[in-house]
Wavefront OBJ file of the C-alpha trace (Angstrom):
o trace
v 9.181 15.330 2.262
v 7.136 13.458 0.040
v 9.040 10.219 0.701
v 7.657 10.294 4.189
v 4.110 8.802 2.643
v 5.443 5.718 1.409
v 6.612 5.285 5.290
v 3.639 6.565 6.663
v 1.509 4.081 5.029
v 3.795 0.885 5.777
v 3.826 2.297 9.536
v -0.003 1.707 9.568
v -0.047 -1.025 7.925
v 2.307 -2.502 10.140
v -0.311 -1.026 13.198
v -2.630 -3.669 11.577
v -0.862 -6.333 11.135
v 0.525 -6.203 14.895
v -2.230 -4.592 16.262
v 0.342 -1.966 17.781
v -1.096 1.703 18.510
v 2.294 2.830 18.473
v 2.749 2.047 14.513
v -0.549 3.707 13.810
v 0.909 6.928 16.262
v 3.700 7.133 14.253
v 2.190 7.285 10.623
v -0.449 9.892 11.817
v 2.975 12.231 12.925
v 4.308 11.683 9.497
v 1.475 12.183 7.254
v 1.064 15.424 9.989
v 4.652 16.222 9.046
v 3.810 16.071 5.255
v 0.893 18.284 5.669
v 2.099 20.684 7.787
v 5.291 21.157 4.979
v 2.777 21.289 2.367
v 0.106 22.862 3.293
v 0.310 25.763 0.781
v 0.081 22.583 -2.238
v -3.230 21.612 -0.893
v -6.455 23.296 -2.504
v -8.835 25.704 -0.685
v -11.435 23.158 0.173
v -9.286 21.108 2.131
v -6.978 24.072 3.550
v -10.762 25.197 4.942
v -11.358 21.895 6.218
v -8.198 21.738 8.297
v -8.735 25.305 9.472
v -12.175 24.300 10.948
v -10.784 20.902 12.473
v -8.356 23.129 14.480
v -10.687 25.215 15.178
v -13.004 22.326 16.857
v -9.523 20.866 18.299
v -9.143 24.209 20.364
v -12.245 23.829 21.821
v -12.434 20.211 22.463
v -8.925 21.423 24.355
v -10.647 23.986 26.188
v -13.787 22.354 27.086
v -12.255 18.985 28.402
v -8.840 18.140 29.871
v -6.561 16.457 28.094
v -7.020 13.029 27.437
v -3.487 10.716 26.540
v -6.063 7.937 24.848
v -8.249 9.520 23.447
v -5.930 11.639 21.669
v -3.975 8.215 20.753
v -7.637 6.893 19.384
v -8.292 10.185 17.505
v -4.970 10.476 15.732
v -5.485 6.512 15.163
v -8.291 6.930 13.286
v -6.891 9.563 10.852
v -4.054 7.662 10.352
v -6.101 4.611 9.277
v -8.420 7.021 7.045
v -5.427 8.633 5.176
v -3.900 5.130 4.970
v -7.178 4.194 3.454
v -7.347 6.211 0.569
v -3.769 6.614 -0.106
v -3.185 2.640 -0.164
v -5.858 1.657 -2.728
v -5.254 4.887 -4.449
v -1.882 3.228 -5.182
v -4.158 1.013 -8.192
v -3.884 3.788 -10.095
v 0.236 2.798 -10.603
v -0.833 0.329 -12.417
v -3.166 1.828 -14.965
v -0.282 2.601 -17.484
v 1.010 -0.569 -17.239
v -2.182 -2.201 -18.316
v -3.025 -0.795 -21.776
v -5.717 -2.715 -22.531
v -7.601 0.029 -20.254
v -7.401 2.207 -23.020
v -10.180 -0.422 -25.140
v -12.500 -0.150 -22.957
v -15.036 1.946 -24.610
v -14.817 -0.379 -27.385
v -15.387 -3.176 -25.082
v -17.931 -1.980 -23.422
v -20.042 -1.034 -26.407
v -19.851 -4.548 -27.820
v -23.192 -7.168 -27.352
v -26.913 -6.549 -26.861
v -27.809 -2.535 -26.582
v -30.568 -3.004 -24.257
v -27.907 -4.152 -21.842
v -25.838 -0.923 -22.541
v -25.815 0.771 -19.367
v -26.130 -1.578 -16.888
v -22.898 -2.700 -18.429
v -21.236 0.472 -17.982
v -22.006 0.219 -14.315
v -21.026 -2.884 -13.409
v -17.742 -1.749 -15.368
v -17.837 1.715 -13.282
v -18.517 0.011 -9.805
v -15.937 -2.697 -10.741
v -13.223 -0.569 -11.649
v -14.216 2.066 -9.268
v -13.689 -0.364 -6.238
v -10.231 -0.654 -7.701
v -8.937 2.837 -8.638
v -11.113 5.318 -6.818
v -11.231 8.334 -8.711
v -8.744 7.294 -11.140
v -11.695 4.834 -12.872
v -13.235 8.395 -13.566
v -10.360 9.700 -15.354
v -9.839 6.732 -17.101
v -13.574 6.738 -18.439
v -13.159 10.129 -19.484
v -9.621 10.087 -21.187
v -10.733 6.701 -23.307
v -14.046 8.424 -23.982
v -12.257 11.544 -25.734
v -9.990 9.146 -27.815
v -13.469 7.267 -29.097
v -15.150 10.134 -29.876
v -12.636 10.962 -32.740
v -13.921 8.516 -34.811
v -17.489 9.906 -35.077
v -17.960 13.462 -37.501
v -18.443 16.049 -34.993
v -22.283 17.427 -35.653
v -23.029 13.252 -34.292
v -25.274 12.423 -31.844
v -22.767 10.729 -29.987
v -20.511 13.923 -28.973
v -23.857 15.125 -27.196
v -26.293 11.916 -26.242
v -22.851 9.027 -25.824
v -21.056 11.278 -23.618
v -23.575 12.290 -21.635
v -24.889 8.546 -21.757
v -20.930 7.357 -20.800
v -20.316 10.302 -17.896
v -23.736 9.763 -16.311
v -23.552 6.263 -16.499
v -19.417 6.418 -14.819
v -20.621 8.800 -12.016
v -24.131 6.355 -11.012
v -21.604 3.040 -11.104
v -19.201 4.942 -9.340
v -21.784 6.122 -6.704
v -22.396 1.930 -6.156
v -18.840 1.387 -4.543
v -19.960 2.261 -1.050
v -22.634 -0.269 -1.191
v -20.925 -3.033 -2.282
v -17.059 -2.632 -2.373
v -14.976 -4.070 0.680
v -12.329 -1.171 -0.409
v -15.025 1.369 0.042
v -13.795 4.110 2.509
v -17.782 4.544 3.590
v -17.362 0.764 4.654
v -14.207 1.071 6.255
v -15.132 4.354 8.530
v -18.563 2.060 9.709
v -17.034 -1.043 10.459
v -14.135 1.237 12.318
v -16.632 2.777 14.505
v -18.793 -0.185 15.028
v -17.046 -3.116 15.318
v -19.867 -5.747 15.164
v -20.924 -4.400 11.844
v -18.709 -5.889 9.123
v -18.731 -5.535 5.165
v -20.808 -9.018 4.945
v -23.618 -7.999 7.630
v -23.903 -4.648 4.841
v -23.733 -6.090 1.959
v -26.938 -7.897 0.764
v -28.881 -5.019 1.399
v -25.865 -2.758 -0.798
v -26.921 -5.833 -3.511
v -30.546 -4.535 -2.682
v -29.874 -1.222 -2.944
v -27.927 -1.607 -5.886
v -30.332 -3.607 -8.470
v -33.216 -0.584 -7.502
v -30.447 2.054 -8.599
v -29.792 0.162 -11.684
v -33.430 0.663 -12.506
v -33.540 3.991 -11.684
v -32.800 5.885 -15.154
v -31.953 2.867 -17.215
v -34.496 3.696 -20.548
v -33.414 6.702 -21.050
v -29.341 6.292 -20.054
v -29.359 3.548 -22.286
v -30.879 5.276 -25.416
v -28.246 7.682 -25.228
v -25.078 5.376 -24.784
v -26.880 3.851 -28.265
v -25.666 6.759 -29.969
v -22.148 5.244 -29.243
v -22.772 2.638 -31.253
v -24.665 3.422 -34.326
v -21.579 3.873 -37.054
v -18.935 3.208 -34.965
v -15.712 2.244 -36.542
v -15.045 -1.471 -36.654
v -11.859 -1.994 -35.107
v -11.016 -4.949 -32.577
v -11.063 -4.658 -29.306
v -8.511 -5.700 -26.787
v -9.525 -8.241 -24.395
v -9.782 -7.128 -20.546
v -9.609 -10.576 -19.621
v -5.980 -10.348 -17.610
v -7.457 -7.109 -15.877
v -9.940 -9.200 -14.952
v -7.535 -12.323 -13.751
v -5.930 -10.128 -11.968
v -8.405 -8.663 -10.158
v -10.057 -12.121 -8.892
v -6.476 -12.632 -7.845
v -6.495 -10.015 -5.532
v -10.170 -9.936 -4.017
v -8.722 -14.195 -3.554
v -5.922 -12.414 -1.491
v -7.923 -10.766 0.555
v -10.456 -12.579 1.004
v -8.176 -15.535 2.580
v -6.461 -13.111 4.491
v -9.863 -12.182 6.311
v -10.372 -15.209 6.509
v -7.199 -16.174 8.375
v -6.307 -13.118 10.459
v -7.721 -11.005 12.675
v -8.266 -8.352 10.317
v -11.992 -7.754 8.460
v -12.312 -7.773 4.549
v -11.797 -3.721 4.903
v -8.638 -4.117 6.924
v -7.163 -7.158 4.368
v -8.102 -5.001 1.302
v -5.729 -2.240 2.664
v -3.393 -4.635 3.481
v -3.355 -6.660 0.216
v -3.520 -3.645 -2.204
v -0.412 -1.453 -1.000
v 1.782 -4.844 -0.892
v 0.618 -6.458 -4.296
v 1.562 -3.196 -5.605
v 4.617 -2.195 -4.446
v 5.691 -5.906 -5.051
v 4.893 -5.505 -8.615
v 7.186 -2.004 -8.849
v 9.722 -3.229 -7.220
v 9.786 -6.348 -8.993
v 9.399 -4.213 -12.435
v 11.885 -1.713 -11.128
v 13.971 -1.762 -7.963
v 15.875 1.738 -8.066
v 12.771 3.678 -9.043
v 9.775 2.066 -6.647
v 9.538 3.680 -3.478
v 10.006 7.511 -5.471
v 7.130 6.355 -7.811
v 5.014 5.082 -4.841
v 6.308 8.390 -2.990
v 5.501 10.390 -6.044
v 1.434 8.748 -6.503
v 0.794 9.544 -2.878
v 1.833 12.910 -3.207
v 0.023 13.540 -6.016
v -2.845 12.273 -3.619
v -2.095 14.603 -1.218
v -5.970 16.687 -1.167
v -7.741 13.246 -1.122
v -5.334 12.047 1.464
v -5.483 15.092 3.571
v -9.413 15.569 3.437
v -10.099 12.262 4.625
v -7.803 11.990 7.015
v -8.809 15.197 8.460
v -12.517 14.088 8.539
v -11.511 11.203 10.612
v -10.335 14.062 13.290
v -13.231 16.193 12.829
v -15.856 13.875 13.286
v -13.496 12.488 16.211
v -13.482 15.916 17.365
v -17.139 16.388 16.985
v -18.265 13.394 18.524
v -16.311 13.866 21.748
v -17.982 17.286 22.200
v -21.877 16.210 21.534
v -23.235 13.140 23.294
v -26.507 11.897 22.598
v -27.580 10.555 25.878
v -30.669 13.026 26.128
v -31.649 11.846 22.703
v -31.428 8.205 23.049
v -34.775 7.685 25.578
v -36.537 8.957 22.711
v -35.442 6.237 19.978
v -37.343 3.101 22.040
v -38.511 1.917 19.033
v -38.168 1.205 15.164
v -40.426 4.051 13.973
v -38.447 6.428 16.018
v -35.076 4.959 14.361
v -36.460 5.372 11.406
v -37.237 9.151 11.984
v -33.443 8.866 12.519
v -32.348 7.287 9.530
v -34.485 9.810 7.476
v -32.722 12.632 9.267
v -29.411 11.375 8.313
v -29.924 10.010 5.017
v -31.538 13.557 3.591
v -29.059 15.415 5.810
v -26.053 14.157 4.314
v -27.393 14.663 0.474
v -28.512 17.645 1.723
v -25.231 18.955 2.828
v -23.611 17.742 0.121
v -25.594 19.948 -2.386
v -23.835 23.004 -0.121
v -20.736 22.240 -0.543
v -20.306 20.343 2.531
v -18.137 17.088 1.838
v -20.164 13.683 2.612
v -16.963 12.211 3.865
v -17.343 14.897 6.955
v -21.198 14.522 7.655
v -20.319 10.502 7.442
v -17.473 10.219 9.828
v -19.884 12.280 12.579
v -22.925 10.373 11.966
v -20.674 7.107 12.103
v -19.020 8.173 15.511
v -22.810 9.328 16.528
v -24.046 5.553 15.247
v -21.122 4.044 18.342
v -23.104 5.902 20.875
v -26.548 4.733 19.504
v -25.035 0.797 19.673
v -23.343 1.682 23.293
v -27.219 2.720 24.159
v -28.541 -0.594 23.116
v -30.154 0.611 19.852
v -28.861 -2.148 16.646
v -26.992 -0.407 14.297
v -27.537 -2.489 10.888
v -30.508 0.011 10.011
v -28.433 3.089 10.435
v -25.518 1.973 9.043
v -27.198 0.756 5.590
v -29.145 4.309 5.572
v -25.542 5.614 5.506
v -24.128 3.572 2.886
v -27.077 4.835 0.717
v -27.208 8.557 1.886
v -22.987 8.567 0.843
v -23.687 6.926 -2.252
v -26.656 9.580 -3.176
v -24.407 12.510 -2.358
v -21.301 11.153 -4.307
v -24.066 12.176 -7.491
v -25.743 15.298 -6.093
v -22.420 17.132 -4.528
v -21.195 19.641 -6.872
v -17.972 20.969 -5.605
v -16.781 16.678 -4.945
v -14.017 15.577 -7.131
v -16.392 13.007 -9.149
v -18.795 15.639 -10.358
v -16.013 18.006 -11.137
v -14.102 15.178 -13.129
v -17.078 14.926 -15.323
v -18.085 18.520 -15.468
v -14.778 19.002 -16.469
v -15.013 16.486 -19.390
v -17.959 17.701 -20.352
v -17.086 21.285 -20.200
v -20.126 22.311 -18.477
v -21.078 23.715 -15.350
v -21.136 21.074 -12.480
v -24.754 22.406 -11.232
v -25.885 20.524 -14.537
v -24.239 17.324 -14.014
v -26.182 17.163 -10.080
v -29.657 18.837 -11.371
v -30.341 17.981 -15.000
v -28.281 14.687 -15.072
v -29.225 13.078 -11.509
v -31.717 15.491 -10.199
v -34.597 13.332 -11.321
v -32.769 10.044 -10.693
v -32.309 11.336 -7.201
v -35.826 12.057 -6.341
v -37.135 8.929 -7.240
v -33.911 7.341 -5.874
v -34.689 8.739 -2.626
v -38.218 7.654 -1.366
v -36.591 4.024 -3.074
v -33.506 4.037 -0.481
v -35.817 5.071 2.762
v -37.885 2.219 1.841
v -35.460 -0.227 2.105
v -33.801 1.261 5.060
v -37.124 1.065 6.807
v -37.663 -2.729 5.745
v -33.669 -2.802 7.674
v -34.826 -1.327 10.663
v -38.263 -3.381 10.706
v -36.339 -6.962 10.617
v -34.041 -5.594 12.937
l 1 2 3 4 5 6 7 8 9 10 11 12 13 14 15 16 17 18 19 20 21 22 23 24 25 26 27 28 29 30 31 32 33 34 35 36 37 38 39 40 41 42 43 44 45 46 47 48 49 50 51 52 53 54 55 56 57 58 59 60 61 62 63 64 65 66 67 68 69 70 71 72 73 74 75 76 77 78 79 80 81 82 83 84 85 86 87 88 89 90 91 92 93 94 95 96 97 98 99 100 101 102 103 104 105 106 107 108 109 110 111 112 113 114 115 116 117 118 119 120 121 122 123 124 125 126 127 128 129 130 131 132 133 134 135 136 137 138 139 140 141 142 143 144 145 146 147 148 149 150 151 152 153 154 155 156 157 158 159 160 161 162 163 164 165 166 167 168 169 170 171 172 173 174 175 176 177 178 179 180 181 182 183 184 185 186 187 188 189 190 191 192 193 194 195 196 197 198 199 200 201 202 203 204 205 206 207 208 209 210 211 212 213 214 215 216 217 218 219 220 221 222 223 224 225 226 227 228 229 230 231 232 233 234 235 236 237 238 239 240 241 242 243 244 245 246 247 248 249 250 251 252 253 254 255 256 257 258 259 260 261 262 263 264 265 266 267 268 269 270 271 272 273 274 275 276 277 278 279 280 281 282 283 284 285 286 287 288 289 290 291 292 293 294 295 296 297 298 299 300 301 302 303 304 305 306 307 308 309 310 311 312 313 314 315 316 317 318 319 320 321 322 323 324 325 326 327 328 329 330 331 332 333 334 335 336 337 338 339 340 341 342 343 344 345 346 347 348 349 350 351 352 353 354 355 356 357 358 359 360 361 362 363 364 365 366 367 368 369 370 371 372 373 374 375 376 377 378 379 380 381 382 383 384 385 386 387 388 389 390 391 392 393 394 395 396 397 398 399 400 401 402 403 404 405 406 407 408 409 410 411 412 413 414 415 416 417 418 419 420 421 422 423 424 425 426 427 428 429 430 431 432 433 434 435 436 437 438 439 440 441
């Protein structure tokens, strides 16, 4: 069965390219088929998640007749989602192949130390945009490896990883607000299609330079521990990564530029094909069962975002906000909005409640606030910022547990005594700017 997500994804891919519903129908019944053969794989989170989404599918059933496109649209949009993640996830092929990755610690750690960690998260957000999750486990593999070389009563098994993992999570968080591959920019520009990654992304750029400010001192005193006595051994150069990687955001920036598809739409496009080319170049008889093999081992990412994509589907077809939007007839009432979504979703988060859930309903919420003649741009960048707050402050997400992991502590210390303070002052930072949004807007 896992050979039916290699198909999956060229079926939606295919939906894109043609701009045929049908494609994107099929793909959503065979990532449906994979799930439904799998479903005892899949962890508990996302086994809850897709209890609850049937649960709000039975009553959306109930409640309102059934509707032929709707139900296309729905399943559409959870095809595209789990098409999303799965295709860029598909980078991650092509870490082993590229050993140079395994320097890059040492690479890092070279030049000024004042410039320390804002290094690291320019690395972080760069590679992150690129591998997902997979830049976390790289960071934390390498970072194991380096650590060898230092006796272990140094400051650096304490202060440098702490300096490193902090430092990987915070670039990590920047993806949403300035990455074309981000799956927060790709559910946005989905829902509203007048927004697009360029009207977002000078106030991500915005929004980014305050974060980097946020925390910098004292992140970059302990990543200095890294590099007091460490061992002088060359490092390799990162420059073909980096060849490679202008390459492809080339690719897909001329084929946005000559299609109908938007810079989210090309970087799904561009990433699957550039990869499987490269496998199948490398090795013919083996591709498609390592591409089958990656997505599978994908399948809880996969699954929980394409299963948000129904549920805030779901959601929105059962709560309209035509009562509320008479009271939003100006910016200070928008605003109120923003706050209440922005602190909502980091406050869910902190529960337990995955941001890519409270997202896709406030997105599908953020269509009916454009349909009533309210701009979106304001909103929208309030929920680039509240998703990149919460990918820091949720304790049961992958990232957090990647690190806590690493660290071998409890996760409740990598969201309150590692970003807890960064996040309060992060907070009254982001509303700001999303009020100066709303205010020009």
């Amino acid at each position: 069965m896992t050979r039916l997500l290699p198909l999956a994804l060229l079926c939606e891919l295919i939906a894109l390219g043609t701009r045929t519903t049908a494609f994107s129908l099929i793909a959503a019944l065979l990532f449906g088929l994979f799930f439904i053969r799998h479903w005892q794989s899949l962890m508990p989170y996302p086994r809850r998640l897709g209890l609850a989404t049937l649960a709000l599918l039975a009553l959306w059933l109930v409640k309102a007749p059934l509707d032929l496109p709707t139900v296309q649209r729905i399943s559409s949009a959870a095809a595209y989602y789990a098409a999303f993640i799965g295709g860029l996830g598909l980078m991650g092929c092509l870490v082993k192949r590229l050993p140079a990755l395994r320097e890059v610690h040492r690479v890092l750690l070279r030049g000024p130390r004042a410039l320390l960690y804002p290094r690291y998260l320019l690395a972080a957000l760069g590679l992150g945009s690129i591998l997902s999750f997979g830049m976390l486990n790289l960071m934390c593999s390498t970072l194991h490896s380096y650590l060898q070389h230092f006796a272990p009563d140094h400051p650096a098994h304490r202060d440098g990883q702490r300096g490193v993992l902090t430092a990987a999570i915070r670039g990590f968080a920047l993806v949403p607000l300035i990455a074309p591959t981000s799956i927060v920019v790709a559910i946005i520009t989905r829902e509203v299609p007048s927004l697009t990654w360029t009207d977002l992304l000078p106030y991500g750029v915005i929004a980014t330079a305050l974060l980097m400010l946020i925390g910098a001192r004292t992140e970059n005193r302990h990543l200095q521990t890294l590099v007091d006595e460490s061992p002088e051994i060359p490092a390799a150069s990162l420059t073909p990564l980096a060849l490679g990687t202008a390459l492809g955001i080339g690719a897909i920036v001329a084929l946005a530029s000559f299609s109908w598809l938007n810079i989210t739409q090309a970087s799904l496009v561009v990433v699957p094909l550039l990869v499987s080319g490269w496998l199948f170049l490398e090795s013919p008889g083996k591709a498609y069962d390592e591409l089958a093999e990656h997505l599978a081992g994908m399948r809880n990412e996969v699954f929980i975002f394409g299963c948000s994509a129904l549920f805030g589907a779901l959601f929105n077809q059962l709560v309209s906000l035509d009562q509320l939007v008479p009271l939003l007839g100006g910016a200070s009432q928008v605003f109120v909005l923003q706050c209440i979504a922005l602190l909502g979703i980091v406050g869910l988060a902190l529960v337990g409640i995955a941001p890519i859930i409270t997202l896709s309903i406030c997105a599908g919420l953020l269509a009916q606030l454009q349909a009533a003649g309210v701009n979106p741009l304001g909103p929208a960048v309030s929920l680039v910022c509240a998703f990149s707050l919460a990918m820091l402050l949720s304790p049961f997400g992958p990232a957090v547990l990647i690190l806590a992991r690493t660290a071998g502590t409890l996760p409740w210390t990598i969201v309150l005594t590692w970003n807890g303070r960064f996040a309060l002052i992060a907070i009254p930072v982001l509303l700001a700017l999303s009020w100066v949004v709303q205010w020009n807007h």
